[in-house]
DSSP file (Angstrom, degrees, kcal/mol; ACC not computed):
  #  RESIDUE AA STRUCTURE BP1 BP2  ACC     N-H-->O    O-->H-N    N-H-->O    O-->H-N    TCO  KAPPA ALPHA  PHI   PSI    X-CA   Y-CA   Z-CA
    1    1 A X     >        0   0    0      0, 0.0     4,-1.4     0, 0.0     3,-0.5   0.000 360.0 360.0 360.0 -40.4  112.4  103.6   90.3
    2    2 A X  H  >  +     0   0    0      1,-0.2     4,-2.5     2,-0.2     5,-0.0   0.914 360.0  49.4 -72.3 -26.3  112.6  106.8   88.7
    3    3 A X  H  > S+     0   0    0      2,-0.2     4,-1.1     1,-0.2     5,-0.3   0.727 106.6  59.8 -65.7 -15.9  113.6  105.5   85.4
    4    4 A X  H  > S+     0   0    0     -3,-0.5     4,-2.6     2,-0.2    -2,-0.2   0.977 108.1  41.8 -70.2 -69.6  110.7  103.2   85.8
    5    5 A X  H  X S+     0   0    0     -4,-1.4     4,-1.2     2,-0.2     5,-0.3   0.886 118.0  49.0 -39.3 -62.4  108.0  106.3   86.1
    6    6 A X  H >X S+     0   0    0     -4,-2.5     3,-1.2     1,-0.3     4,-0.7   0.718 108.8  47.8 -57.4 -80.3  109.8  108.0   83.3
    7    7 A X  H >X S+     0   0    0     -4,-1.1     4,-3.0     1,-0.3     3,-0.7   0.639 111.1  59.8  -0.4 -66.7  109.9  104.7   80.9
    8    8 A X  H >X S+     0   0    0     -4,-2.6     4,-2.0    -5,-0.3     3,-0.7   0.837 114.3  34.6 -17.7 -80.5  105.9  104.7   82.0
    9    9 A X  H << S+     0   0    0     -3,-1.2     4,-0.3    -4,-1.2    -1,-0.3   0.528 106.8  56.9 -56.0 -30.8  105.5  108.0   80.5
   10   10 A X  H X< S+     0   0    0     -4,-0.7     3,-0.8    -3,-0.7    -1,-0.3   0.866 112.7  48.4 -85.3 -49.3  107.5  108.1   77.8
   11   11 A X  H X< S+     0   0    0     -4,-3.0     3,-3.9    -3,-0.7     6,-0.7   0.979 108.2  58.3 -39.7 -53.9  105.1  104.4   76.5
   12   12 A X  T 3< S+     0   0    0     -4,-2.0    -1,-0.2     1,-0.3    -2,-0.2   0.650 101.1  57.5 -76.0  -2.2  101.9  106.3   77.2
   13   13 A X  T <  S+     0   0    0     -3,-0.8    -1,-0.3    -4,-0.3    -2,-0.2   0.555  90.7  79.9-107.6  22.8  102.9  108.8   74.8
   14   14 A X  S <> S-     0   0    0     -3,-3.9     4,-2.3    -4,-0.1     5,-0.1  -0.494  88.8-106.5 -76.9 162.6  103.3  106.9   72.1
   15   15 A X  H  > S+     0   0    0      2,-0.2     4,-3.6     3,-0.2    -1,-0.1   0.909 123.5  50.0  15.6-101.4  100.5  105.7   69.9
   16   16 A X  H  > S+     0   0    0      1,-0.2     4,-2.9     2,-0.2    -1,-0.2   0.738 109.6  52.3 -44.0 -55.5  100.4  102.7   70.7
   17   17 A X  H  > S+     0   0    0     -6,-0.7     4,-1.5     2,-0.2     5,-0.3   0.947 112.6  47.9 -40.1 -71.5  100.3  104.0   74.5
   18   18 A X  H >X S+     0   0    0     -4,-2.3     4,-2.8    -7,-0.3     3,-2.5   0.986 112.3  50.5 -49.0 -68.7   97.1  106.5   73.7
   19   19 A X  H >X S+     0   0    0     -4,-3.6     4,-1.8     1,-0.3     3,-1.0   0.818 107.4  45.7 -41.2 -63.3   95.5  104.0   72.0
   20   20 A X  H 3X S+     0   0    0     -4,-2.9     4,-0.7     1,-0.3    -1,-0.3   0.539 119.9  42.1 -58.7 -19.1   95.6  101.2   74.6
   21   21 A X  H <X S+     0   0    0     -3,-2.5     4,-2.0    -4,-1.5    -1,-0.3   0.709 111.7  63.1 -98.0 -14.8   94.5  103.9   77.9
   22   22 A X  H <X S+     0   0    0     -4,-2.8     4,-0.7    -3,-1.0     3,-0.4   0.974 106.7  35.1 -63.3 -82.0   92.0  105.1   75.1
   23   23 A X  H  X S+     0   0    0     -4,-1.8     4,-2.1     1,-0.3     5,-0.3   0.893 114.7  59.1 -38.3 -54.5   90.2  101.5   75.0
   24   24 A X  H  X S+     0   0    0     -4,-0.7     4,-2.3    -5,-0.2    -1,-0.3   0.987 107.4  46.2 -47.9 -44.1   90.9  101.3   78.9
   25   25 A X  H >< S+     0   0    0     -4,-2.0     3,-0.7    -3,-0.4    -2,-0.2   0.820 115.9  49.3 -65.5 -83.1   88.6  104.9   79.2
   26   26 A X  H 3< S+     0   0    0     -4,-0.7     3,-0.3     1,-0.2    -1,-0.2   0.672 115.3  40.2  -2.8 -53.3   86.1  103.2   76.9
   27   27 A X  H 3< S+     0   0    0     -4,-2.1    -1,-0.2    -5,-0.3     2,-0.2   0.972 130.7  23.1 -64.1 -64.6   86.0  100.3   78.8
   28   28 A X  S << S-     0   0    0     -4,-2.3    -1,-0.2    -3,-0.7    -2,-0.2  -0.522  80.8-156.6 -89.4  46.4   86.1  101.8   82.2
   29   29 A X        -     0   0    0     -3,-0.3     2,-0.6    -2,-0.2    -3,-0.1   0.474  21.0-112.2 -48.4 179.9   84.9  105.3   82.3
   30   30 A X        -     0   0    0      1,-0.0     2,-1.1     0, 0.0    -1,-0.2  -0.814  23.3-131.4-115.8 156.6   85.8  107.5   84.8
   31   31 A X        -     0   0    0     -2,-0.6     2,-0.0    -3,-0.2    -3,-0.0  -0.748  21.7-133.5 -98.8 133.3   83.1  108.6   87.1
   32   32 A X        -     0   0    0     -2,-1.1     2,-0.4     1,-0.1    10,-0.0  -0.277  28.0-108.5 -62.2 151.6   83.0  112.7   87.7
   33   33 A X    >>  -     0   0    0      1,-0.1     3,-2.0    -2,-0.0     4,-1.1  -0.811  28.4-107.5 -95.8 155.4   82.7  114.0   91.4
   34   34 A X  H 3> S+     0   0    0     -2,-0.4     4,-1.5     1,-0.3    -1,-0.1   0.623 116.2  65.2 -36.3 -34.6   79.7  115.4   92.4
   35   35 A X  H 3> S+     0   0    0      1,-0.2     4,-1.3     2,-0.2    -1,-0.3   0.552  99.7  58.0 -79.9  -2.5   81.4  119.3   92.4
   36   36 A X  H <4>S+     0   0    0     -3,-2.0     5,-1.6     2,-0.2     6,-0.6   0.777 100.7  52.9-107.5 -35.6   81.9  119.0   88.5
   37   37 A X  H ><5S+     0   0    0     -4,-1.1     3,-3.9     2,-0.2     5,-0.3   0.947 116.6  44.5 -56.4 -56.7   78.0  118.4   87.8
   38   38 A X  H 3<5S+     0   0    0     -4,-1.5    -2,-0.2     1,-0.4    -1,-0.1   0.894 109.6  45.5 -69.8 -43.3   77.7  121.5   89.7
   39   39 A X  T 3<5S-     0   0    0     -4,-1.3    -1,-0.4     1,-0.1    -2,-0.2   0.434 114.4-125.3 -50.0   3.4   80.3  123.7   88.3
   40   40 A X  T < 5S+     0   0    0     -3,-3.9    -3,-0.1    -4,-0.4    -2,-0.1   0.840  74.6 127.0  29.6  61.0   78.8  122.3   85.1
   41   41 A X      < +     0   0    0     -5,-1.6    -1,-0.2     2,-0.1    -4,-0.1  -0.008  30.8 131.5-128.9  22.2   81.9  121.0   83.6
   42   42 A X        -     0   0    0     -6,-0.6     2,-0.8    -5,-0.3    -5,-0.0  -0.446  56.5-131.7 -59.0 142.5   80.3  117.7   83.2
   43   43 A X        -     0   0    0      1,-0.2    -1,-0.1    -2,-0.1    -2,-0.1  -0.702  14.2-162.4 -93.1 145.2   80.9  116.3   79.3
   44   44 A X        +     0   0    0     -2,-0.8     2,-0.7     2,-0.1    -1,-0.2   0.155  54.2  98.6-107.4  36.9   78.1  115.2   77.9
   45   45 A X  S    S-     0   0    0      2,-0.0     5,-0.1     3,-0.0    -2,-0.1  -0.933  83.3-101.3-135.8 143.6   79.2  113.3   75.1
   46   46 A X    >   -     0   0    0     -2,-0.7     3,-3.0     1,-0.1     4,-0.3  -0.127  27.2-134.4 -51.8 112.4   79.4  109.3   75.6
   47   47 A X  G >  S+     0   0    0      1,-0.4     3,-1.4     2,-0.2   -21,-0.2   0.872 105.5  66.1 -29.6 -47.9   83.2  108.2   76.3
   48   48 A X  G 3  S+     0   0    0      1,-0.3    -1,-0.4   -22,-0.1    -2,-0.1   0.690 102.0  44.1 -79.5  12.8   82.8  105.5   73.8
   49   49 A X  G <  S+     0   0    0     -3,-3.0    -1,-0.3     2,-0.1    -2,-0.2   0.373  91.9 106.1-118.8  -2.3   82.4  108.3   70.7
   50   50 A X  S <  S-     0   0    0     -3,-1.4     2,-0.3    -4,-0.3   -24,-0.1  -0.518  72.1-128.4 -67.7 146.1   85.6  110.5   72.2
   51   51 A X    >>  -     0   0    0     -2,-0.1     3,-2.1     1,-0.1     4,-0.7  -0.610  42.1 -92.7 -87.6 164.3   89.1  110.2   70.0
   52   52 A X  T 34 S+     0   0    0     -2,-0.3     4,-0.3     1,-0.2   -31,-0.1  -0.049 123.1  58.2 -67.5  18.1   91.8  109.4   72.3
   53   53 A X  T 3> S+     0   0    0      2,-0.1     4,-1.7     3,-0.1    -1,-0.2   0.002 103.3  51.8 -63.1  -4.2   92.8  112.9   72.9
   54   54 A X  T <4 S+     0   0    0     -3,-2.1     4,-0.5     2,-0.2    -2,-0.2   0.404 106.9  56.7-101.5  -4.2   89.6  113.9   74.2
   55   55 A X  T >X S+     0   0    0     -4,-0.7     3,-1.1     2,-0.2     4,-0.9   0.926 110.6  40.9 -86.7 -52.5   90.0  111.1   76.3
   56   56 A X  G >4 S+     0   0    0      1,-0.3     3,-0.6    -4,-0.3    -2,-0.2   0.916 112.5  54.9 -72.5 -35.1   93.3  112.4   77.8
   57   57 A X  G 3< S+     0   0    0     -4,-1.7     3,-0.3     1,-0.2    -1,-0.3   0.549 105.1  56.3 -80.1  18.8   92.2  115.8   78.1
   58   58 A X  G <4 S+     0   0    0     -3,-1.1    -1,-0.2    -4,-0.5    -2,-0.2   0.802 118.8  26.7 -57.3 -44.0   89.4  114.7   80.0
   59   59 A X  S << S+     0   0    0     -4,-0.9     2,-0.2    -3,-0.6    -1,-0.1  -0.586  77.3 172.5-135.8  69.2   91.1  113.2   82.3
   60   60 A X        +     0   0    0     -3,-0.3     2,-0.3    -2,-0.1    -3,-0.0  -0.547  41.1  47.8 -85.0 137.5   94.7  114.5   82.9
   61   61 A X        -     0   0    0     -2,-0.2     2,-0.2    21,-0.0    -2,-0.1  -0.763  47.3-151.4 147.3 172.2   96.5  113.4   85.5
   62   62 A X        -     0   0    0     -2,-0.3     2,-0.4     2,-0.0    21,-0.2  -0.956   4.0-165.6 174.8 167.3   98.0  110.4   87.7
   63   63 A X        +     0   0    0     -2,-0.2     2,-0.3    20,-0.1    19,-0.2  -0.919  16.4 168.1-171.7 146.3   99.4  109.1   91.4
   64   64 A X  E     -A   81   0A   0     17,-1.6    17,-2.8    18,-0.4     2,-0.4  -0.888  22.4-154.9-168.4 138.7  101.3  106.0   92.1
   65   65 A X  E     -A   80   0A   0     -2,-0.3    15,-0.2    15,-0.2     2,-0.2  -0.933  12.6-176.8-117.5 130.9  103.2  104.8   95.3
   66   66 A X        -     0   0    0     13,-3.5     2,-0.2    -2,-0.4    12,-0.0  -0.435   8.6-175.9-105.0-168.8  106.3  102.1   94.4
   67   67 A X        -     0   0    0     -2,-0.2     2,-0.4    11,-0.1    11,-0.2  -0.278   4.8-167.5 166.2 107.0  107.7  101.0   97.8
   68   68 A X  E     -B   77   0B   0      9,-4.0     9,-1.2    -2,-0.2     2,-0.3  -0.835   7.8-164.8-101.3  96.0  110.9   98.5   97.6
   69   69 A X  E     -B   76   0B   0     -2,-0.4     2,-0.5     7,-0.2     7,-0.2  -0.576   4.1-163.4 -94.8 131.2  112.1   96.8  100.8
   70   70 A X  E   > -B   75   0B   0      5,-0.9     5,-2.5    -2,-0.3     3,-0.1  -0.966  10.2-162.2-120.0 126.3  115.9   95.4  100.0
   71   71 A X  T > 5S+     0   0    0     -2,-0.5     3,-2.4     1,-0.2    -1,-0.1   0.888  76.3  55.3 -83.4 -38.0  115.8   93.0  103.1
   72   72 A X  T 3 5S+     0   0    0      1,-0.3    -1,-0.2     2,-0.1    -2,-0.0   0.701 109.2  40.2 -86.2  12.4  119.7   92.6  103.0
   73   73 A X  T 3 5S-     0   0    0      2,-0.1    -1,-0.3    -3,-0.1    -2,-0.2  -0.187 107.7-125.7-123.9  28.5  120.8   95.8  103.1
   74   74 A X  T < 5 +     0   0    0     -3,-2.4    -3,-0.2    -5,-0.1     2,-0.1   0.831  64.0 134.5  53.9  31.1  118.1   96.4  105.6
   75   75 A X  E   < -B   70   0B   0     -5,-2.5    -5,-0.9     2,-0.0     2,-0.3  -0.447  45.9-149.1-113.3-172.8  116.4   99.9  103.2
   76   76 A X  E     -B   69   0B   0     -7,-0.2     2,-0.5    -2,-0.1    -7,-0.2  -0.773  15.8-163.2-161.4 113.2  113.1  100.8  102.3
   77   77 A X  E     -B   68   0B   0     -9,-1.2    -9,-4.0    -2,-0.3     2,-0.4  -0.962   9.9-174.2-101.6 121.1  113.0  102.7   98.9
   78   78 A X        -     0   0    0     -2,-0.5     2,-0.3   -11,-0.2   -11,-0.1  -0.967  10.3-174.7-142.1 134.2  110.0  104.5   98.2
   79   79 A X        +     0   0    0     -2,-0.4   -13,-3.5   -78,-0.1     2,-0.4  -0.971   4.0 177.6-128.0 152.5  108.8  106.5   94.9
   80   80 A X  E     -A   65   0A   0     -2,-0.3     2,-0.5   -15,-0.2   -15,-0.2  -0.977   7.1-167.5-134.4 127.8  105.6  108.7   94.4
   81   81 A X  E >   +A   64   0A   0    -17,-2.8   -17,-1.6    -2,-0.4     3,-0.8  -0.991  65.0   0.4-129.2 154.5  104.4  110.8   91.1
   82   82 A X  T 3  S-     0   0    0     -2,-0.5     2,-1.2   -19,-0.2   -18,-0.4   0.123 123.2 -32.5  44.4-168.0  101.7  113.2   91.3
   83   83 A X  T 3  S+     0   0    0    -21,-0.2    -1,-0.2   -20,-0.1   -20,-0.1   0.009  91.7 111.9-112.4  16.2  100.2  113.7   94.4
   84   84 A X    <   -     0   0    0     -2,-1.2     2,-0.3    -3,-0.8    -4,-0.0  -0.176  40.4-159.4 -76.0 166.7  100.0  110.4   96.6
   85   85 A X        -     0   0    0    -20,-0.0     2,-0.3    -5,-0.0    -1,-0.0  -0.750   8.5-139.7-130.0-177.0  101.9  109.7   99.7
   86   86 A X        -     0   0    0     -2,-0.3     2,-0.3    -6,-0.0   -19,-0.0  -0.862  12.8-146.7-137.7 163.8  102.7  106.7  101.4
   87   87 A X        -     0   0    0     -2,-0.3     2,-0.5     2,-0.0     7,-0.0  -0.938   3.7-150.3-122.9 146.7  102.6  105.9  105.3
   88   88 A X        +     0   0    0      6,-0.7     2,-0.3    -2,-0.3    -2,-0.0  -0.928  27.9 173.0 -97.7 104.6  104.7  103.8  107.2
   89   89 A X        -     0   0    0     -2,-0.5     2,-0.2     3,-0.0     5,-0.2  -0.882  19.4-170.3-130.7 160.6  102.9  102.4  110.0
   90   90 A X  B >  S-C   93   0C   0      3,-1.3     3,-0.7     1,-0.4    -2,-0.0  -0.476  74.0  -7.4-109.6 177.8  103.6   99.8  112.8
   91   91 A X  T 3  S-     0   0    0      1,-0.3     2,-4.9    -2,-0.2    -1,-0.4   0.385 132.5 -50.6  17.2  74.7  100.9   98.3  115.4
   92   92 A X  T 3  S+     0   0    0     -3,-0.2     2,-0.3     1,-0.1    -1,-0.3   0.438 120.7 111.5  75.3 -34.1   98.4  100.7  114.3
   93   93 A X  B <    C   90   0C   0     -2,-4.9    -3,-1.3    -3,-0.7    -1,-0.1  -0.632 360.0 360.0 -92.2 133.9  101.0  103.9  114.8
   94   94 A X              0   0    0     -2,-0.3    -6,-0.7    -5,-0.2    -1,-0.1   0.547 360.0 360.0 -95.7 360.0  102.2  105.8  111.6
């Protein structure tokens, strides 16, 4: 699992990488939370007219949960980058 995240990172700095989340930001902007209009660190210039490095420093940043259950050795293997968690819960109880 960790080699997976790193492998991730290591794509998305390529080129190739930039480009392709670049068109994703384009496509999909990301919507600001309400505290960034007011701290008035909103950008005002239109996502689809940023180069792809104003596109990543806009929006630095990432969270992902993996979670592998290997049924015959009875494990549960779980990976997280940047700040997510995972829960385990049964009936309702975590």
């Amino acid at each position: 699992m960790r080699k997976s995240f790193l492998l991730v990172d290591d794509k998305l700095r390529t080129p190739e990488g930039k480009n392709a989340l670049g068109d994703l930001r384009r496509e999909k902007p990301v919507k600001k939370p309400p505290i960034m209009n007011i701290l008035g660190e909103t950008d005002k210039k239109d996502p689809k007219e940023m180069t792809n490095e104003e596109m990543m420093l806009d929006s630095i940043g990432c969270t992902a949960n993996m979670i592998y259950i290997d049924k015959l050795k009875k494990k549960i293997y779980v990976a997280n980058a940047g700040d997510s968690r995972c829960v385990l819960g049964k009936n309702g109880v975590a």
